[in-house]
ROZA-870351 format. One record per residue: x, y, z of N, C-alpha, C in turn. Coordinates in pm, whole numbers, plus 50000, padded with zeros to 5 digits. Atoms other than C-alpha are relative to their C-alpha. Layout:
XYZXYZXYZ
...
//
This chain:
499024994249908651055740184423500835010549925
498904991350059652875772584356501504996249961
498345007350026656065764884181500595015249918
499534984450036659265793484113500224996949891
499495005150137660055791383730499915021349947
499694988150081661575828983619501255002949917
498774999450073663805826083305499555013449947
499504983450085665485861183113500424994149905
499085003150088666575857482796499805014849907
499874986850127667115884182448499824991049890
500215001850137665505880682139501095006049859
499414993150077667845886081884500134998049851
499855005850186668185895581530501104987249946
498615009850057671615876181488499644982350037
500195014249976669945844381602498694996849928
500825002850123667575850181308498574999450074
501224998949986664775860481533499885012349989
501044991249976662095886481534499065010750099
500974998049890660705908181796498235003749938
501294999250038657615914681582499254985549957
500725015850001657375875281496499724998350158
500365003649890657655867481880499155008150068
501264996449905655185892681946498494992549954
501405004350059652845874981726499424991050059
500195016949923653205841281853499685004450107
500185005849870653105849782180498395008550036
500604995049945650175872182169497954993649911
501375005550073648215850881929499645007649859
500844993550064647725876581637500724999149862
499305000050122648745884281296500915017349990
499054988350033651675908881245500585000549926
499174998850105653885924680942501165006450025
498714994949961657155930981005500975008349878
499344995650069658675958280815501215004649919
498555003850011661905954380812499984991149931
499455005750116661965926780615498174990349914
500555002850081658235922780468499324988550008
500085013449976657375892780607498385002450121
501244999249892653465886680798500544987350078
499475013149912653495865581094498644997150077
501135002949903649865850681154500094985850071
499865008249879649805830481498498305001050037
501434996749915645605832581517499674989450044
500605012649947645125799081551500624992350094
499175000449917647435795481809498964997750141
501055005949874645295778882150501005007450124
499575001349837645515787482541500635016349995
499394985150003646335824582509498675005050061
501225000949913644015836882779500315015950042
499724985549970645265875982821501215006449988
498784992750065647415904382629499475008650028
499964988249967648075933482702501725012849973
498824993950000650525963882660500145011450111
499924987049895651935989482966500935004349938
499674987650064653256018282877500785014050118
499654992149968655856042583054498535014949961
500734988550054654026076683083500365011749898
499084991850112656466094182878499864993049834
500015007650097655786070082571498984999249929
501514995950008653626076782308498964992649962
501405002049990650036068282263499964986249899
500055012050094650346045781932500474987450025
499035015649996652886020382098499084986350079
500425006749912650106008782259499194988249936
500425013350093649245987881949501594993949986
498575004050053652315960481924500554994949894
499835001650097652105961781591501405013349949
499424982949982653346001681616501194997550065
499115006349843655545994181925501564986349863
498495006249989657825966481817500675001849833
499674993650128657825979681420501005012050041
499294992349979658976007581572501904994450057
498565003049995661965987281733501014998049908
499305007950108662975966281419500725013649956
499404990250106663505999881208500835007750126
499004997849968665206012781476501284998550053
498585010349995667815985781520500454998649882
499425001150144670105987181231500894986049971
498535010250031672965959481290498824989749982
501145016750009672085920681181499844998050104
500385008949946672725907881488499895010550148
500684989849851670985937481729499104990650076
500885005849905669215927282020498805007050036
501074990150035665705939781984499014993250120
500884998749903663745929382319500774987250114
499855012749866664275911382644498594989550021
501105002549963661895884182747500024994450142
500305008849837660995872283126498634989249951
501295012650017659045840283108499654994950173
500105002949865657315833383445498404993650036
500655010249985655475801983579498365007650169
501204993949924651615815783745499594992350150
500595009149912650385803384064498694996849999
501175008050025647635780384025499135002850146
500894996449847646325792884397499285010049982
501344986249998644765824984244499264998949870
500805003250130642335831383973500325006949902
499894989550087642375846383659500315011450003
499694986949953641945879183753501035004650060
498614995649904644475878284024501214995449934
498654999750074647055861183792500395008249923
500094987150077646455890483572500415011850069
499064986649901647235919683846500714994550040
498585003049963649995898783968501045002149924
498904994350102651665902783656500095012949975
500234985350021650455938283608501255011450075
499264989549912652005949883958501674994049990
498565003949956655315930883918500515008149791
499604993750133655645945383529500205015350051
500394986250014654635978983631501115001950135
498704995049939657475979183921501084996850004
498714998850069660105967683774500655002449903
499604991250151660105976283416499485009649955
500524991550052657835998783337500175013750034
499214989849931658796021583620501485001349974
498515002750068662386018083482499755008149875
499644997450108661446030483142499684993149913
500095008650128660646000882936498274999049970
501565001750003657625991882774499904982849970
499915014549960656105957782808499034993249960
501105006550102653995935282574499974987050123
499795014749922652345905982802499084990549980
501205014050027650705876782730500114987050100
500135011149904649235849582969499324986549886
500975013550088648695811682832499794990350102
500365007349978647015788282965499204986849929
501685011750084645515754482831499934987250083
501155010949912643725739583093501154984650066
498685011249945647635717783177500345002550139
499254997349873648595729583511501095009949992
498264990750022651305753183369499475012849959
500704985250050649445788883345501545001850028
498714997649982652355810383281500205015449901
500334989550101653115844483123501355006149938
498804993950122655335859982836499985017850039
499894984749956656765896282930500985005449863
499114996650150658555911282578500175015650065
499444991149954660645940382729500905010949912
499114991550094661755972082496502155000950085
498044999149962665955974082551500495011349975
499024988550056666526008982412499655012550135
500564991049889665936039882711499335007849880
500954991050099662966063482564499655011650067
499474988849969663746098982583498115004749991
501694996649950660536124282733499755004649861
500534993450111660446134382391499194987249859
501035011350051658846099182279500864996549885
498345010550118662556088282074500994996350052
498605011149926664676060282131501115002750005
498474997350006667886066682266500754989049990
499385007749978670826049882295500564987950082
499875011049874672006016982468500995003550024
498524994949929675506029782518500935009949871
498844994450062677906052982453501604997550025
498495007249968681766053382385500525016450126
499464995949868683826066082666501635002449954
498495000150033687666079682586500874992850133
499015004349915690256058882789501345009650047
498784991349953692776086782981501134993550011
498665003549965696496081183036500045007050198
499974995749871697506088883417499725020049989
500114987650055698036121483278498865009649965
501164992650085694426128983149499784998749867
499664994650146695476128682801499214985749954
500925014250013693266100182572501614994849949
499075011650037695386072082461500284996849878
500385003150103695896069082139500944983049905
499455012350078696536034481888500925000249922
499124999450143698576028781633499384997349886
500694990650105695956033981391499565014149970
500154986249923695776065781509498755004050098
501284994149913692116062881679500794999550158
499494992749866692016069282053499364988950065
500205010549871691456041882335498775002250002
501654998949972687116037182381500184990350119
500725012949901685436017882617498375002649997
502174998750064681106011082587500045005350193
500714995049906679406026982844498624993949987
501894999350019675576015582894499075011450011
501464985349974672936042882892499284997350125
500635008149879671096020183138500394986450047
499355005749990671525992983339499354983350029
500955010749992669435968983251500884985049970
499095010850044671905947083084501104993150169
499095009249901673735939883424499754987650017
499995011049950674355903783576498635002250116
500805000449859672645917683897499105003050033
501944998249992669355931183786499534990049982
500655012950029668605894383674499584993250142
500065005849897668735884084016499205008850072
501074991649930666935913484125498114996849941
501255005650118664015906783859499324988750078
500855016049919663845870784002499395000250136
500574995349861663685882184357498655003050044
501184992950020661035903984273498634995849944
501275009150039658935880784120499674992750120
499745011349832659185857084443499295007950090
500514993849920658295886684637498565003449996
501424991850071655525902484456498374985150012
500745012550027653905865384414499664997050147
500475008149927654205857084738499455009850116
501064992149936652595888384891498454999649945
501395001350041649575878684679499554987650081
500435013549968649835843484807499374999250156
500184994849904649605858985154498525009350001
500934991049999646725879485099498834990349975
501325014550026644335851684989500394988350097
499835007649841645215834985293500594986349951
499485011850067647395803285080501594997150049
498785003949957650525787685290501204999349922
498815002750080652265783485002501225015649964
499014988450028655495805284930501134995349874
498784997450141658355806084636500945006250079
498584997249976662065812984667500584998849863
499125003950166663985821784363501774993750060
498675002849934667125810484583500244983150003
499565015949984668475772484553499994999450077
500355008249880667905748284788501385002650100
498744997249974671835756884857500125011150024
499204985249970671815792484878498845002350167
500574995949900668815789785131499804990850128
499465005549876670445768685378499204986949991
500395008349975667885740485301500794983549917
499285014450090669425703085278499094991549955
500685007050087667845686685022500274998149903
500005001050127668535673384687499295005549894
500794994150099667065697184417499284984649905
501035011650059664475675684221499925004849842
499904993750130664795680783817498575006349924
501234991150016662645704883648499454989849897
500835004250139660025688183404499894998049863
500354996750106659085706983218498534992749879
501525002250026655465711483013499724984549916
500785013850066656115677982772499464987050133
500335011749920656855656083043498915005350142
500484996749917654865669183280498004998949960
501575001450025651215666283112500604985649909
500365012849994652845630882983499504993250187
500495005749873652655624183393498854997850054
501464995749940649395635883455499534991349855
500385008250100648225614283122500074984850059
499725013449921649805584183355500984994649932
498995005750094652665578683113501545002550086
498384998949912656235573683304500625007549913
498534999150049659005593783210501115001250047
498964999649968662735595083288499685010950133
499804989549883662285627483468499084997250126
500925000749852659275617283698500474988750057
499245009449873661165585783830501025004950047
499265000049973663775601783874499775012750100
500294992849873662185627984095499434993750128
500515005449875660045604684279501124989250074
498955003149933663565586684338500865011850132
499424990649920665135617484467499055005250165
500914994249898661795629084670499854988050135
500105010449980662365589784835501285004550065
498555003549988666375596784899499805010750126
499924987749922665315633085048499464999350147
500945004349864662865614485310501204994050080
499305010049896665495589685419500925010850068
499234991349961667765618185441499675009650150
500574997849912665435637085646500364995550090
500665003949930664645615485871501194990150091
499005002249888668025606185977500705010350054
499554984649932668995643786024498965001850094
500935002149872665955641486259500474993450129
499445012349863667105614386434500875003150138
498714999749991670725622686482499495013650076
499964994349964669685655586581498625001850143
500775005849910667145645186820500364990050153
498465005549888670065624987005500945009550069
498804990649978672135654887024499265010350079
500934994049850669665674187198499854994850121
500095005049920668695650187433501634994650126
498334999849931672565642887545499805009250041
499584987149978672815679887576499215003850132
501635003649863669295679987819500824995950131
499545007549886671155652087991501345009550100
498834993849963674675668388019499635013550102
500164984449868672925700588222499194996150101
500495004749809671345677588482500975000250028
498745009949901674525664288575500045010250107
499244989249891675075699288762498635000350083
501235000449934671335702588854499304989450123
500645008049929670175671888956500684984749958
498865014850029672225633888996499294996949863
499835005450087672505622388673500084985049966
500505013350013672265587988500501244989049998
498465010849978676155578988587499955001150163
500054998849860675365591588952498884990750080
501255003049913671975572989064500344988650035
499555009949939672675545289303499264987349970
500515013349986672225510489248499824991550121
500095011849872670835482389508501815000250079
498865004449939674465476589536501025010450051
498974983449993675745519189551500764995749894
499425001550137677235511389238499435014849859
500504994450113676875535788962499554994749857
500655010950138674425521888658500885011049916
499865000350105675965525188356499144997249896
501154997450090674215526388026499744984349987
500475014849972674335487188004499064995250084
500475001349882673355487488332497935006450000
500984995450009670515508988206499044991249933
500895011250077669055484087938499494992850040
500865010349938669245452888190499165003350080
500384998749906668105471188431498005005049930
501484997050057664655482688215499134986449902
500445014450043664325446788083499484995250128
500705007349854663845433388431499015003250075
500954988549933661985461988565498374996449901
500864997850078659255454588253499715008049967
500674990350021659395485188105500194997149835
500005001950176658685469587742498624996649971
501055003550039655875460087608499584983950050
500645011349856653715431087821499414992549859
500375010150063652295414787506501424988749942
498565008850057654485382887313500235008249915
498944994050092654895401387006500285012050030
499214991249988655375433887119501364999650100
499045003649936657575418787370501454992549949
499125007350105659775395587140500345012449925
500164983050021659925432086950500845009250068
498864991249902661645450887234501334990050044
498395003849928664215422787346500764997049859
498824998350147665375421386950500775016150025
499614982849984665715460186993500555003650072
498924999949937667395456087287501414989350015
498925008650026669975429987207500605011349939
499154989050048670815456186934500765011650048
499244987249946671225482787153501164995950079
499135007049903673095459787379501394999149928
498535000250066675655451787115500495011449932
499384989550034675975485487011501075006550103
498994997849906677285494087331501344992550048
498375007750004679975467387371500374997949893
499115002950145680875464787027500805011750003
499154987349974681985503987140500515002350056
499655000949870682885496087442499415016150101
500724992249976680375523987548499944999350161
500735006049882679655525587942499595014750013
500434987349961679095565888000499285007149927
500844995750072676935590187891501065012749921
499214991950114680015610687743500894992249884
499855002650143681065585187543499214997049885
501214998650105677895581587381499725010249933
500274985950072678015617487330500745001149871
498735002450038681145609787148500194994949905
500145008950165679955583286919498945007749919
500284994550043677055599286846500305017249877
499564989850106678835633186720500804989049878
499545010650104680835608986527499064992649889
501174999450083677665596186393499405008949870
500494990350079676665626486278501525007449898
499064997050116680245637886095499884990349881
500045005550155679585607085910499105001149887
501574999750046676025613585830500855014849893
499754990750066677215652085700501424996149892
499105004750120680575641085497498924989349883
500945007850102677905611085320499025014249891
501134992850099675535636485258500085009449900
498974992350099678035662085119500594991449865
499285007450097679465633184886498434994149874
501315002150063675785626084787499545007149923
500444988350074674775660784683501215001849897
499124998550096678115661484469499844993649882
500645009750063677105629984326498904999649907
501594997650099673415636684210500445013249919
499254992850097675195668984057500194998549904
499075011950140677675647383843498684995249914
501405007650091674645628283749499075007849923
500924994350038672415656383654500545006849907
499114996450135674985671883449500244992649902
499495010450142676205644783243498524996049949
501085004050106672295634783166499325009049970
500134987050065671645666983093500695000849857
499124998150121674705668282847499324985749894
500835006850056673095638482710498915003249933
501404997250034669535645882681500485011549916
499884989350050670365682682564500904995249830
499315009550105673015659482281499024995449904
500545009950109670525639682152498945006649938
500574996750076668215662482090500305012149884
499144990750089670535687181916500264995949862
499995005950063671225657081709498804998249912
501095003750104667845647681636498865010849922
501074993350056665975681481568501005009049868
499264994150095669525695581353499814999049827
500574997150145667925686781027499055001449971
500834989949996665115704081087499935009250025
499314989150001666855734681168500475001949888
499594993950159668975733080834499074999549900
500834995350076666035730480676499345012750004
500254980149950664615763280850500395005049916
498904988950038667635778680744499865000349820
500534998450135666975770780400499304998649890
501474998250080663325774680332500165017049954
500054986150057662945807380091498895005850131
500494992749893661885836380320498655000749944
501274995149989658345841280210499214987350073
500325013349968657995802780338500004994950123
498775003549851660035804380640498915001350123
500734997149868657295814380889498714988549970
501265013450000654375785880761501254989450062
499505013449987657685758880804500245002550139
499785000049842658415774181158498235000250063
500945002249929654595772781254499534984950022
500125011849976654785735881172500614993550037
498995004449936657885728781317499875004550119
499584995849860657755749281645500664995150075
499045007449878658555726181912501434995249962
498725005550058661245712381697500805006149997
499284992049991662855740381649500995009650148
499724998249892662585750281982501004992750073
499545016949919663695720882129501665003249972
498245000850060667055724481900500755011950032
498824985049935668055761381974500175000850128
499765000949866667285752382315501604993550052
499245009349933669425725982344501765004649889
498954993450057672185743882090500675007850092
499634987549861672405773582363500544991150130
499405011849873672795746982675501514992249932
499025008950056675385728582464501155008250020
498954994250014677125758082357500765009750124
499794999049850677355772782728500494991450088
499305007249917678345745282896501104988549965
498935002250038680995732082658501085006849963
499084988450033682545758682536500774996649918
499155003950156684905755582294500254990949962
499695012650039685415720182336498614993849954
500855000050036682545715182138499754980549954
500215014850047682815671782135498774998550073
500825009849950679645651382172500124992050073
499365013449986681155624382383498644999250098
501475005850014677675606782410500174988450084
499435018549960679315572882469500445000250163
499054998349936681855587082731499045009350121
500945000249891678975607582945499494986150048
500945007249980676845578582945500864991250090
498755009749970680095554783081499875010150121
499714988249899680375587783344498624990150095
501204998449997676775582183421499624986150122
499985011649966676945545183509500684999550124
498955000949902680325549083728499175008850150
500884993249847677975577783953498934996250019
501485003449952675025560083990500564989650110
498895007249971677425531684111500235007650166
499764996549858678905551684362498995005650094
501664992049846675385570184529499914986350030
500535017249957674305529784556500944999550122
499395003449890677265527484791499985009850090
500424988949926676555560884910498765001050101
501634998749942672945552884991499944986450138
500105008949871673975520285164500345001150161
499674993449902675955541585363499145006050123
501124994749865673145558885520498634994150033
500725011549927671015530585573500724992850121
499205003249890673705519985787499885005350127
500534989549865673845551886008498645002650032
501544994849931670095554586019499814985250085
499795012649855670325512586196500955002750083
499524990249848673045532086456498945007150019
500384989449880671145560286503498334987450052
500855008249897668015535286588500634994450100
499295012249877669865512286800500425013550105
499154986549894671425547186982498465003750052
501194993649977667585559586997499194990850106
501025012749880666385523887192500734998150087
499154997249937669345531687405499595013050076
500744987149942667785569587488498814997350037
500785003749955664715552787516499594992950120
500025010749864665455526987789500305009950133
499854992449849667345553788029499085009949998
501274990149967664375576287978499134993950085
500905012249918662155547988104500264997150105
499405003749872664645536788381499735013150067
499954986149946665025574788463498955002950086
501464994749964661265578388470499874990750131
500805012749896660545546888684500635001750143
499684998949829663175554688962499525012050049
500544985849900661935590388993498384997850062
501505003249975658475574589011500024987050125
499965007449892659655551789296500645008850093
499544987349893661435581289479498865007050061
501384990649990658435602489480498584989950061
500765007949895656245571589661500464995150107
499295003449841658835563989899499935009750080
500304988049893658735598589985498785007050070
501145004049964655375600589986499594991950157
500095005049875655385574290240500665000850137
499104993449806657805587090477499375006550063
500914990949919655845612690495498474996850089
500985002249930652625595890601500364992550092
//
């Protein structure tokens, strides 16, 4: 099944990476990085299934080796901690083939970056897991028609109302950065993602495959549902191995919570229609507070139940019969436990129903939130903890060494700057572990969804009991119009 997965990030020198190491790795090959002297062979590197480089037309001919190409970046980034390539990482759809995962990436590179200006190293991996997926390594500098890198920004003098620049009390003059381009915005990232979504799912359309992508949360695109936690490739080929982990119970919990959820927003809204149905006979045609009883009495909804018990409109066997008069006891005491007799105060409880159903479900989605954060801050904790002295070792293996100890470390490493970056983003300066004090969090919100969840087991036994209540005056409804229509019948003959 097509699934959306489009992260951005920047390779950067100051975080002691490479854009000529990460072109190696990702493209499988052996490269020498001149800047600081160092080879970076990745040949034996598996599941690398198609590289390639596009190329602005203004850009020249040699870059089209990315040996040339991102050498050329290094030497022309001077600071330590320059930012020498963007990367888009983006998850393939398993609905097309080779080929077509290959021009899918082609046409979504070639109209959004390449037509922009950049040039774009890409590599597809696959190994035979379910997670085809491809690496996009994006130049950052604009490249003038004369085939040399310009600038990412210039300075800008700050005016006084006056016009005049501003000057310090060191004597320089007020700046401000300007970008050259505008790639660095917040709001091309979101355009990028879009565009992947789009591009993907006009292919998915063309090979005639139902499936579609949304780079938009389940929240931004109006759908109610509990997001389901991402995987990711370890645990995700442990699942398919048949090995449990945290994250797959805890999706097939959520994908379990999302049904019940469903399926009482079905319900509830399945009631609220049908009222509504009812409420525009009343003017049309007598209604189910107007139709006369034996006695000219107006039935009431009580009136409706006994009156479809007696009539036999339940099921004629014992157990399906024993079956309907449990189901109608319930409905029975739903109505006098409410003191219910009309069809507008049913309307009445029902909306009521449903405010409680939407406040639960609002307190629910807040809930699994809380929860996903704090075991996030967890998970992301412990492994910060456990891969951090294999990072300071990184840091101080002699450089001619440093790239064999990161080919045997990888994941480890990974794993730790990953979870360094998440840490350091979503703590921020208050940089405590409190390990103990999530986990205590953790407990208290699982706690409350339990009472949350009992909650809407509750309203989903109302909205049944309300539904074998819509059921009976449908039945009664049906049966007197089906005794009207033979009486009249017979008048007539």
């Amino acid at each position: 099944m097509a699934i959306y997965h489009c992260s951005i990030k920047i390779i950067s020198r100051g975080k002691g990476k490479s854009a000529v190491a990460a072109s190696a790795y990702r493209s499988g090959e052996t490269l020498t990085n001149d800047y600081d002297g160092i080879t970076h062979d990745f040949t034996r590197k598996r599941g690398i299934v198609h590289t390639e480089i596009l190329l602005p037309s203004h850009a020249p001919p040699d870059f089209s080796d990315r040996s040339v190409l991102w050498n050329s970046v290094e030497k022309t980034e001077k600071a330590r901690n320059s930012q020498l390539a963007r990367e888009v990482e983006i998850a393939l759809p398993v609905e097309l083939d080779r080929e077509q995962q290959i021009q899918l990436v082609r046409d979504y590179v070639t109209e959004n970056f390449v037509s922009a200006g950049m040039c774009a190293d890409i590599a597809i991996h696959d190994k035979e897991d379910g997670n085809p997926h491809a690496h996009i390594m994006l130049t950052m500098r604009p490249l003038a028609e004369s085939g040399e890198w310009g600038a990412k920004s210039r300075k800008e003098y700050i005016l006084d109302k006056d016009g005049q620049r501003v000057k310090l009390k060191n004597g320089t003059f007020k700046t401000r950065k300007i970008n050259t381009v505008d790639w660095n915005d917040k709001e091309k990232a979101e355009v990028w993602r879009k565009a992947w979504a789009d591009v993907t799912n006009r292919y998915l359309a063309e090979q005639n495959c139902p499936e579609r992508i949304d780079h938009r949360s389940y929240e931004r695109q109006g759908i109610d549902k509990i997001p389901t936690v991402h995987m990711g490739v370890a645990a995700t080929q442990m699942e398919r191995r048949g090995v449990i982990t945290d994250k797959g119970e805890r999706n097939n919990e959520i994908r379990k919570q999302n049904h019940l959820l469903l399926e009482v927003r079905r319900q509830i809204a399945r009631l609220t229609l049908w009222i509504r149905q009812m409420a525009v006979q009343e003017v049309e045609k007598p209604s189910i507070n107007h139709i006369q009883s034996n006695q000219n009495q107006s039935l009431t909804l009580l009136d409706y139940l006994n009156k479809a018990m007696q009539e036999g409109n339940t099921q004629q066997s014992g157990y399906g019969r024993a079956r309907d008069l449990k189901a109608y006891a319930k409905a029975v005491s739903f109505l006098q436990g409410r003191e219910i007799t009309t069809l507008a105060q049913f309307q009445d409880t029902v909306s009521g129903i449903k405010k409680r159903y939407r406040d639960t479900n609002k307190r629910i989605k807040q809930t699994e939130k809380q929860i996903h954060e704090r075991k996030e801050l967890v998970d992301q904790s412990e492994k910060y903890l456990k891969y951090r002295p294999v990072y300071k070792e990184y840091k101080q293996t002699k450089p001619r060494k440093k790239e064999r100890f990161y080919d045997e470390h990888t994941a480890e490493l990974i794993l730790y700057q990953t979870a360094e970056r998440y840490l350091k983003e979503h703590l921020g300066t208050n940089n405590i572990l409190d390990l103990k004090g999530w986990k205590a969090e953790i407990k208290t919100l699982a706690s409350e969804k339990r009472c949350l969840y009992s909650e809407v087991h509750s309203l989903q036994d109302e909205v049944q009991e309300a539904e074998t209540i819509r059921k009976c005056v449908e039945q009664t409804v049906q049966t007197e119009q089906t005794k009207t229509k033979i009486k009249r019948k017979n008048m007539e003959l």
